[in-house]
PDB file as gemmi writes it, atoms N, CA and C in Angstrom:
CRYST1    1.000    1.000    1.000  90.00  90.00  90.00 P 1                      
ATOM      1  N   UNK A   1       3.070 -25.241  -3.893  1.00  0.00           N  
ATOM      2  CA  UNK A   1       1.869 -25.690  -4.537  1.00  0.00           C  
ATOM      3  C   UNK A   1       1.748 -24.966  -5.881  1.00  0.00           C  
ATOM      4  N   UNK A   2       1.812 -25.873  -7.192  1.00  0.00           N  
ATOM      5  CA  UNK A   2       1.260 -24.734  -8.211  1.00  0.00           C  
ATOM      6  C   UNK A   2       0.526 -25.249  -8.613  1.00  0.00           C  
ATOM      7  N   UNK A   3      -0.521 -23.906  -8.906  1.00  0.00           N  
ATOM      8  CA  UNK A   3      -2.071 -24.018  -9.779  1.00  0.00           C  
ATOM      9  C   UNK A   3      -1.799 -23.592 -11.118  1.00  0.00           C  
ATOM     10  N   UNK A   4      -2.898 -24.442 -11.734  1.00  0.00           N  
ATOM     11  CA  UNK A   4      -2.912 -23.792 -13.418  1.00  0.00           C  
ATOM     12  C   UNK A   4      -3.925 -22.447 -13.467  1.00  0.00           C  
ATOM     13  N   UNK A   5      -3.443 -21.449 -14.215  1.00  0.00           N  
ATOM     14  CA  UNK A   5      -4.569 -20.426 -14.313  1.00  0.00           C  
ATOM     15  C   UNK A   5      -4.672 -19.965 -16.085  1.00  0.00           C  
ATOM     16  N   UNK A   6      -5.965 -20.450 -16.151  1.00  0.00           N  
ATOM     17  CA  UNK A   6      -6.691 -20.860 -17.591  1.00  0.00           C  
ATOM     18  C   UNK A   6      -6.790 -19.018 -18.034  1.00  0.00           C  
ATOM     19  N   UNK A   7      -6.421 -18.805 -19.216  1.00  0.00           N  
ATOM     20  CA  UNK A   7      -6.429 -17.702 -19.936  1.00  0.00           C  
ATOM     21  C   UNK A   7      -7.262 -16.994 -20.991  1.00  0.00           C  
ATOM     22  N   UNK A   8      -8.240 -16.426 -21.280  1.00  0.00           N  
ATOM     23  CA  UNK A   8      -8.416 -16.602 -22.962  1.00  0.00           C  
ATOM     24  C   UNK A   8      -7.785 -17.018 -23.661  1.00  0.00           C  
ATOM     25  N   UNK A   9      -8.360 -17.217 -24.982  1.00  0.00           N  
ATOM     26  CA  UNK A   9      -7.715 -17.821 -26.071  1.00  0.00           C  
ATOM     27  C   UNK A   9      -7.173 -16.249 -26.584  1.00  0.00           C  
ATOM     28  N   UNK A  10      -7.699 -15.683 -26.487  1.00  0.00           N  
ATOM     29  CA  UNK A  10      -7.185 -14.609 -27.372  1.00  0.00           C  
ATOM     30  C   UNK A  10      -6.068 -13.763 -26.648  1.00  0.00           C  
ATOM     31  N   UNK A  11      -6.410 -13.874 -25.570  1.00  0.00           N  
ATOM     32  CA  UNK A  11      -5.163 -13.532 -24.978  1.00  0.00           C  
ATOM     33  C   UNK A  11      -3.598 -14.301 -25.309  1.00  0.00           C  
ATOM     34  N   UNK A  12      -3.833 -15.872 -24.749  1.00  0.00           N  
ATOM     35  CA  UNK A  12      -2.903 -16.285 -25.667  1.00  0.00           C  
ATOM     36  C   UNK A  12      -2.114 -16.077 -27.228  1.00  0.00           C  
ATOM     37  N   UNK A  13      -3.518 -15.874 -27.985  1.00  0.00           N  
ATOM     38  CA  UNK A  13      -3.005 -15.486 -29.600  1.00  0.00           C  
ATOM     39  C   UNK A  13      -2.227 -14.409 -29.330  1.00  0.00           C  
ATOM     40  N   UNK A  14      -2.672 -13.761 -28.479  1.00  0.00           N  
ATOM     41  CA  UNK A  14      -1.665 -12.029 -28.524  1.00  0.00           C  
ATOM     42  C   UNK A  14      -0.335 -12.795 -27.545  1.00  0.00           C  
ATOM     43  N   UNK A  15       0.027 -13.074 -26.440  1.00  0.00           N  
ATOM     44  CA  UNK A  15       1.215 -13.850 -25.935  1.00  0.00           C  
ATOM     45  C   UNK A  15       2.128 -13.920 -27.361  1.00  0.00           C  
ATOM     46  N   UNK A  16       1.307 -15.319 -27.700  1.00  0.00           N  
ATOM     47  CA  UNK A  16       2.043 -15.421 -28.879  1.00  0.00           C  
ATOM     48  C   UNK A  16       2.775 -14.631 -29.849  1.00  0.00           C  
ATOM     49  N   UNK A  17       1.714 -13.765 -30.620  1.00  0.00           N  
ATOM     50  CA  UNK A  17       2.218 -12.927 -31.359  1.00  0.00           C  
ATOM     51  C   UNK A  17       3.139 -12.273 -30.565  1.00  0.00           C  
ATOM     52  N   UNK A  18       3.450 -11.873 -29.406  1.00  0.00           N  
ATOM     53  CA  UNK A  18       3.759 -10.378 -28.816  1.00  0.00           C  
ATOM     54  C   UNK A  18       5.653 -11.238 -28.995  1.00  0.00           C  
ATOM     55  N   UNK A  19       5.467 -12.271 -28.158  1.00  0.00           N  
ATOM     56  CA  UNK A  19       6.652 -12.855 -28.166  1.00  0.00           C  
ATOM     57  C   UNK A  19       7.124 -13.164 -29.538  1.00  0.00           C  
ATOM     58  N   UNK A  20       7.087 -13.946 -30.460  1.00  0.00           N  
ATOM     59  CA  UNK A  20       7.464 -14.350 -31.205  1.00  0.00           C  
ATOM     60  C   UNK A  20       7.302 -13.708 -32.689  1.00  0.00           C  
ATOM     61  N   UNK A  21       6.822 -12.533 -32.708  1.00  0.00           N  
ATOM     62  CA  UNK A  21       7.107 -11.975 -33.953  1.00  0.00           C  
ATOM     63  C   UNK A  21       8.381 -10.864 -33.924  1.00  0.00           C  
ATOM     64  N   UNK A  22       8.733 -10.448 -34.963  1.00  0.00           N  
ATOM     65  CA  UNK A  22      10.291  -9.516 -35.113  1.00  0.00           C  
ATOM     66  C   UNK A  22       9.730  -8.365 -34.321  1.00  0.00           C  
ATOM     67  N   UNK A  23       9.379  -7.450 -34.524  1.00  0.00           N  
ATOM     68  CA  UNK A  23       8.715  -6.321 -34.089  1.00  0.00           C  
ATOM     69  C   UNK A  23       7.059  -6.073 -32.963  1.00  0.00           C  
ATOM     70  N   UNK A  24       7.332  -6.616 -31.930  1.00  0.00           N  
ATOM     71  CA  UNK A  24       5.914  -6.431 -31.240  1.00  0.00           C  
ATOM     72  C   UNK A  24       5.503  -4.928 -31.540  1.00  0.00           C  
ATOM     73  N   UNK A  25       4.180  -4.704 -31.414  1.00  0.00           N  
ATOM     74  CA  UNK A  25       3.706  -3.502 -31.398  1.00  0.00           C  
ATOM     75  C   UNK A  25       3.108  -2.817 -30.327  1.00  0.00           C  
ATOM     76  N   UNK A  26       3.362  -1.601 -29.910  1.00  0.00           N  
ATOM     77  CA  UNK A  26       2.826  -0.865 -28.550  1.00  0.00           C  
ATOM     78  C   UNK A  26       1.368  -1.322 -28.309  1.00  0.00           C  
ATOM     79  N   UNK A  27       0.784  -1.385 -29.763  1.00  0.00           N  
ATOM     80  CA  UNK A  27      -0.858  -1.587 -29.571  1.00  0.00           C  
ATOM     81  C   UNK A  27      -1.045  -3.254 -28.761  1.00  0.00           C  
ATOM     82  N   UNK A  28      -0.499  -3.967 -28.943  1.00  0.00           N  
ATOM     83  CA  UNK A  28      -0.292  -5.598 -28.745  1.00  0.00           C  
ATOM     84  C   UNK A  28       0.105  -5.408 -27.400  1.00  0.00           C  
ATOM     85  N   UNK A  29       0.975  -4.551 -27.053  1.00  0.00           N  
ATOM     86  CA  UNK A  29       1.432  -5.355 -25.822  1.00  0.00           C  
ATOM     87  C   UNK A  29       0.491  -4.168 -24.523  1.00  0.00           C  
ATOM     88  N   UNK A  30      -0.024  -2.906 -25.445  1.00  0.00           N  
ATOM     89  CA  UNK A  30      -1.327  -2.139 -23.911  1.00  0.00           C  
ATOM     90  C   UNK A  30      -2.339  -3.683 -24.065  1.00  0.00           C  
ATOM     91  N   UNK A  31      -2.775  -4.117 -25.409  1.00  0.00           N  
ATOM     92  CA  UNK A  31      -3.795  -5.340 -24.856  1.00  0.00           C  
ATOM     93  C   UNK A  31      -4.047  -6.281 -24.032  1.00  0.00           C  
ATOM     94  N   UNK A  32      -2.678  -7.047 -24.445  1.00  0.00           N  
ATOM     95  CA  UNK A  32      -2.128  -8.106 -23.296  1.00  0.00           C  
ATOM     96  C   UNK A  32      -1.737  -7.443 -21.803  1.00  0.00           C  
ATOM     97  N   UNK A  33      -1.382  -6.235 -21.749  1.00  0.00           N  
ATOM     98  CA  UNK A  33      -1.212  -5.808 -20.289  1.00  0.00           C  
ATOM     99  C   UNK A  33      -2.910  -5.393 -19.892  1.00  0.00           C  
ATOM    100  N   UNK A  34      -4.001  -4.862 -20.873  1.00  0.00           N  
ATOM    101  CA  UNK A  34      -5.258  -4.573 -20.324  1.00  0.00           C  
ATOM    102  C   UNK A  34      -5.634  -6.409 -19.601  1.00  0.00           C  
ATOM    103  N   UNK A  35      -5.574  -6.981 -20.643  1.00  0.00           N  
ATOM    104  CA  UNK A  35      -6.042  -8.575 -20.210  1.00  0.00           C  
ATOM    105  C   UNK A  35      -5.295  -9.183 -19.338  1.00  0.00           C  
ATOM    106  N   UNK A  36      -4.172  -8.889 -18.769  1.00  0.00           N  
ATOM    107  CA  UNK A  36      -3.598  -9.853 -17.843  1.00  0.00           C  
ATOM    108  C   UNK A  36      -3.932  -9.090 -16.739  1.00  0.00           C  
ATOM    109  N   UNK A  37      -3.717  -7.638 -16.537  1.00  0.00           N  
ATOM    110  CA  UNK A  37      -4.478  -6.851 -15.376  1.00  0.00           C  
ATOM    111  C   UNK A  37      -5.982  -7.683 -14.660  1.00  0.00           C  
ATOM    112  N   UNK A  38      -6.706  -7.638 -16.222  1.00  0.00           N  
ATOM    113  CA  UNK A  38      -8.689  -8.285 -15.578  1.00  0.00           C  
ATOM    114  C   UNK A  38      -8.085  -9.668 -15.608  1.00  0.00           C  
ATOM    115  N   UNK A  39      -7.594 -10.349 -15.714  1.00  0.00           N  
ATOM    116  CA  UNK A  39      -7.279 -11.667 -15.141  1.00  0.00           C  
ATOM    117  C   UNK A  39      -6.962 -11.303 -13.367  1.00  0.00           C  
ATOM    118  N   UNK A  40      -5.850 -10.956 -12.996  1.00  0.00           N  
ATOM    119  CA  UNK A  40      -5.192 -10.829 -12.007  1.00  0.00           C  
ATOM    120  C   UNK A  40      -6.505 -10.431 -10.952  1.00  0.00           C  
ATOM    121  N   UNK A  41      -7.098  -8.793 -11.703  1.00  0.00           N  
ATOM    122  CA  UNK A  41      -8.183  -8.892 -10.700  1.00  0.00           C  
ATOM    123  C   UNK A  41      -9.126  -9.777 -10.533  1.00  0.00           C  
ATOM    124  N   UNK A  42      -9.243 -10.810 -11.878  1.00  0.00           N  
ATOM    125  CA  UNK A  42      -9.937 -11.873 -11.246  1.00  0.00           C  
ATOM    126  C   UNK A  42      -9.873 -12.915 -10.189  1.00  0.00           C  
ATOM    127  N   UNK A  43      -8.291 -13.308 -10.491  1.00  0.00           N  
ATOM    128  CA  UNK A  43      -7.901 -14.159  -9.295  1.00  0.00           C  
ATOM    129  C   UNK A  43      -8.053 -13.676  -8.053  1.00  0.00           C  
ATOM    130  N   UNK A  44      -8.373 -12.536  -7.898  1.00  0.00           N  
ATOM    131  CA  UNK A  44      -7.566 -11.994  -6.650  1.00  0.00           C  
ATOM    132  C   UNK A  44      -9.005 -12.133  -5.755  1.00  0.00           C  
ATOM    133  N   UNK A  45     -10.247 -11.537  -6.631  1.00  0.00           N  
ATOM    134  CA  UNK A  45     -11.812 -11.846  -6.502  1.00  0.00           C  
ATOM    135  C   UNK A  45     -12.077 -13.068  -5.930  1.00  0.00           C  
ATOM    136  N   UNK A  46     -11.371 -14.094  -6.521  1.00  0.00           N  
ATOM    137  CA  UNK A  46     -11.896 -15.424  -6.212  1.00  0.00           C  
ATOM    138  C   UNK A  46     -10.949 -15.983  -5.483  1.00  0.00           C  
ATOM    139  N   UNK A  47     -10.154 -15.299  -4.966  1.00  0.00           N  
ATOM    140  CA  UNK A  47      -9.360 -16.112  -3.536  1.00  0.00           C  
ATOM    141  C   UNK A  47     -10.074 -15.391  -2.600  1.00  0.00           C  
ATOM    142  N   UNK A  48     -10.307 -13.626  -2.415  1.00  0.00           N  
ATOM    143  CA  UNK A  48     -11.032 -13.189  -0.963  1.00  0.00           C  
ATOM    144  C   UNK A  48     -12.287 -14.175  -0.723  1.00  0.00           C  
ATOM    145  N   UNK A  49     -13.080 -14.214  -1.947  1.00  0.00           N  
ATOM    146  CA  UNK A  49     -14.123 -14.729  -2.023  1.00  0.00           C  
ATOM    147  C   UNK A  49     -13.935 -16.288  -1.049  1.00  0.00           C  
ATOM    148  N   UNK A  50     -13.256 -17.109  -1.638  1.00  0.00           N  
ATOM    149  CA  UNK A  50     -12.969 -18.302  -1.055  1.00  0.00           C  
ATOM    150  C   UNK A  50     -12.803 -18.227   0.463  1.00  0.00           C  
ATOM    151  N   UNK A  51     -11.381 -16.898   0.539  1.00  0.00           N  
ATOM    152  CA  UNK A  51     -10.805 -16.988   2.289  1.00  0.00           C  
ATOM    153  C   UNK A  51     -12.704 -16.651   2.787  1.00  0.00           C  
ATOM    154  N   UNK A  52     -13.275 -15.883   2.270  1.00  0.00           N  
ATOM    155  CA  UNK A  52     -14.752 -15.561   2.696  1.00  0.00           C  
ATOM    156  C   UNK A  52     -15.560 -16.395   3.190  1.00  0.00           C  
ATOM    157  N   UNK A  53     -15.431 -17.698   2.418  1.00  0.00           N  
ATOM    158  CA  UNK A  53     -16.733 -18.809   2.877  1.00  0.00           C  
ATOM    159  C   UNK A  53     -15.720 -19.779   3.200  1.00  0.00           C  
ATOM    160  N   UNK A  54     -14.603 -19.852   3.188  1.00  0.00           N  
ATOM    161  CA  UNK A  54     -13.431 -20.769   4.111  1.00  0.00           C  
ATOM    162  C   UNK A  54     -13.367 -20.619   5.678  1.00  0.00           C  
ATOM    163  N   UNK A  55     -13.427 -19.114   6.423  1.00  0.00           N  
ATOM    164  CA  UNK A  55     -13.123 -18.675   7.291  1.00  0.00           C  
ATOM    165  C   UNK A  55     -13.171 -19.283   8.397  1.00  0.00           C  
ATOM    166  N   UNK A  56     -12.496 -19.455   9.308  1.00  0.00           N  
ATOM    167  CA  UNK A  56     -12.607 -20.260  10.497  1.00  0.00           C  
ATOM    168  C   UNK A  56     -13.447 -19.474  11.585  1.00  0.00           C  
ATOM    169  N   UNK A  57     -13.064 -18.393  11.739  1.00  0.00           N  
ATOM    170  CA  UNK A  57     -14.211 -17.208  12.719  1.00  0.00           C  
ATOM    171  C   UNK A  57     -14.862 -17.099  12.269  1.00  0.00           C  
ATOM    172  N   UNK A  58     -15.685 -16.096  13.285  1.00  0.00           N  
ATOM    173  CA  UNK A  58     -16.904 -14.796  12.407  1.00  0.00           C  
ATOM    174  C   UNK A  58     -16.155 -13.364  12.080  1.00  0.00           C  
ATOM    175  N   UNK A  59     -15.015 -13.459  13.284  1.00  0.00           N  
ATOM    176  CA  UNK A  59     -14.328 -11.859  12.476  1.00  0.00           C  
ATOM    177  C   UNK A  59     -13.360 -11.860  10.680  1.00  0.00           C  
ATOM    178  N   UNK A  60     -12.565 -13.551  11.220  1.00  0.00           N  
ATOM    179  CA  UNK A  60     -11.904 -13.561   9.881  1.00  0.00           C  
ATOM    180  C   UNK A  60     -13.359 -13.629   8.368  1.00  0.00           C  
ATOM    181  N   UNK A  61     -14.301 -13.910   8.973  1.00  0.00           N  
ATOM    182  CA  UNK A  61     -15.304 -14.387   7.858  1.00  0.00           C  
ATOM    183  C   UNK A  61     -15.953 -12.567   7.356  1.00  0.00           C  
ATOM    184  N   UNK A  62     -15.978 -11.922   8.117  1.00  0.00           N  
ATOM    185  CA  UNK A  62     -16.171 -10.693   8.074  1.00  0.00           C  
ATOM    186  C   UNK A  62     -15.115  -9.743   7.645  1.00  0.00           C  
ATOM    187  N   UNK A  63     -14.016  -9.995   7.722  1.00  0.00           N  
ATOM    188  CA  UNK A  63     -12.238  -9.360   7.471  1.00  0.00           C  
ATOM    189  C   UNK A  63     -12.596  -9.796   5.557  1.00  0.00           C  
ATOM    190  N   UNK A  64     -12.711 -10.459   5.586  1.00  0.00           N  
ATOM    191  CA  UNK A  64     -12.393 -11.377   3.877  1.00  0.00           C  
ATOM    192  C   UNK A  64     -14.293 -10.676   3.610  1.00  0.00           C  
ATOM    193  N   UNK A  65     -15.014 -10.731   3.823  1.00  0.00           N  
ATOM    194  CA  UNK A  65     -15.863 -10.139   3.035  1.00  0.00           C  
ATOM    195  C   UNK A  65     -15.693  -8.841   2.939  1.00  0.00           C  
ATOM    196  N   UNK A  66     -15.538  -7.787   3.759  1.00  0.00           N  
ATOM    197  CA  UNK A  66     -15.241  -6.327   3.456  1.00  0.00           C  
ATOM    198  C   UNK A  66     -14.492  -6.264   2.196  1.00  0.00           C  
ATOM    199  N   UNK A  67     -13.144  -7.397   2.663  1.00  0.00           N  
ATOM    200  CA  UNK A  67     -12.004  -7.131   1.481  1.00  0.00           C  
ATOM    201  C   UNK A  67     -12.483  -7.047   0.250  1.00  0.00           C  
ATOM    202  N   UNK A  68     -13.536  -8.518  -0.247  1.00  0.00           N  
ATOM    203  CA  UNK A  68     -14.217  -8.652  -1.044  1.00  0.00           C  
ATOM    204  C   UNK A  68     -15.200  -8.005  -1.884  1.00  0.00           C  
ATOM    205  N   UNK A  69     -16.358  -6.987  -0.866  1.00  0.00           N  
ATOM    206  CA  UNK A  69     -17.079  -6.306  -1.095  1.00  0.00           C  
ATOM    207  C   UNK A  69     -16.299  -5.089  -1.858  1.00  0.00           C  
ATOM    208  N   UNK A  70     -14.729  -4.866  -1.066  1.00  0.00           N  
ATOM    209  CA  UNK A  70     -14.323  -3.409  -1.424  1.00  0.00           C  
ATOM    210  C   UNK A  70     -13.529  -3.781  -3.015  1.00  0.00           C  
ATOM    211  N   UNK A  71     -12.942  -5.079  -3.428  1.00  0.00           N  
ATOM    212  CA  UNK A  71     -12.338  -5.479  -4.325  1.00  0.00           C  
ATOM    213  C   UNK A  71     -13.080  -5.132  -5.480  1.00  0.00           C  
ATOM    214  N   UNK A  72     -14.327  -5.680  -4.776  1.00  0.00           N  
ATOM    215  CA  UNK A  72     -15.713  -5.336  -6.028  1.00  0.00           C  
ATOM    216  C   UNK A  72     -16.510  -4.127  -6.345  1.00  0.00           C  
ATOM    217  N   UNK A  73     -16.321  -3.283  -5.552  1.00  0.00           N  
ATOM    218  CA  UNK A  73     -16.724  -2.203  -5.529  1.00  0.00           C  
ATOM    219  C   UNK A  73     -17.547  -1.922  -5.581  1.00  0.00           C  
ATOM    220  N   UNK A  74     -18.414  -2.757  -3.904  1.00  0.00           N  
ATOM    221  CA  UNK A  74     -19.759  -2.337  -3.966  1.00  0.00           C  
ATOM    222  C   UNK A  74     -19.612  -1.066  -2.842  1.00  0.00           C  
ATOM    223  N   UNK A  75     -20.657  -0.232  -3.251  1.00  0.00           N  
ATOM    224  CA  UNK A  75     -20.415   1.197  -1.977  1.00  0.00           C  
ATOM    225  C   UNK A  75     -21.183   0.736  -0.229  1.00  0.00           C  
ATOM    226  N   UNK A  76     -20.382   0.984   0.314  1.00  0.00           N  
ATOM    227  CA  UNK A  76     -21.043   1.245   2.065  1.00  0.00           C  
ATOM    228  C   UNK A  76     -22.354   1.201   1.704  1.00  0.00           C  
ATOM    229  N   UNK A  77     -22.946   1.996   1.470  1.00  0.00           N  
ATOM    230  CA  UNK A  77     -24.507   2.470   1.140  1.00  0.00           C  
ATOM    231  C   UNK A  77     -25.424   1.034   1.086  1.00  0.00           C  
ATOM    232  N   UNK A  78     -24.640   0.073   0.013  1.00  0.00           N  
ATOM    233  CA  UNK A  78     -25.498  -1.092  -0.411  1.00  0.00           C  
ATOM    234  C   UNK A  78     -25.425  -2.239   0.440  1.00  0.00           C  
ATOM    235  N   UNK A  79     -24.263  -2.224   1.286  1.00  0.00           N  
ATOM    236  CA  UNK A  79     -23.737  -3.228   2.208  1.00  0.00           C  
ATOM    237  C   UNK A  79     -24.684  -3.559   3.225  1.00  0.00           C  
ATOM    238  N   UNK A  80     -24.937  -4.642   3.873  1.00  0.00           N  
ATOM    239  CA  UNK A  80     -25.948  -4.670   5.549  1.00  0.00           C  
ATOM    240  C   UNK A  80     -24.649  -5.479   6.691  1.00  0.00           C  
TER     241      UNK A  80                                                      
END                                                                             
């Protein structure tokens, strides 16, 4: 199965540049690795999230929210 996963634009502009100019620069490519990192953790947010309100049990529905809660980093404290 492949999905499309939509990017900034500016992220792209840097892709671009990073690849296709003579000399990439260290500064260009920590950016594009900061931005593809908060992408990744985004996806990753919005699949527990999904397995979360997908769940066929109450334990798997509870397994995928912890995951979720802990992905997000809410503390024990705030949880019920």
């Amino acid at each position: 199965m492949n999905k499309n996963v939509q990017i900034p634009t500016e992220l792209f502009y840097n892709l671009l540049k990073y690849f296709y100019t003579e000399e990439p620069t260290e500064e260009l490519y920590k950016e594009i690795k900061i931005s593809l990192k908060n992408k990744l953790d985004q996806m990753v947010k919005h699949d527990l999230y999904t397995q979360f309100k997908t769940a066929n049990s109450i334990q798997e529905r509870e397994e995928a929210r912890q995951k979720y809660l802990n992905k997000i980093g809410i503390n024990d404290n705030f949880r019920w």
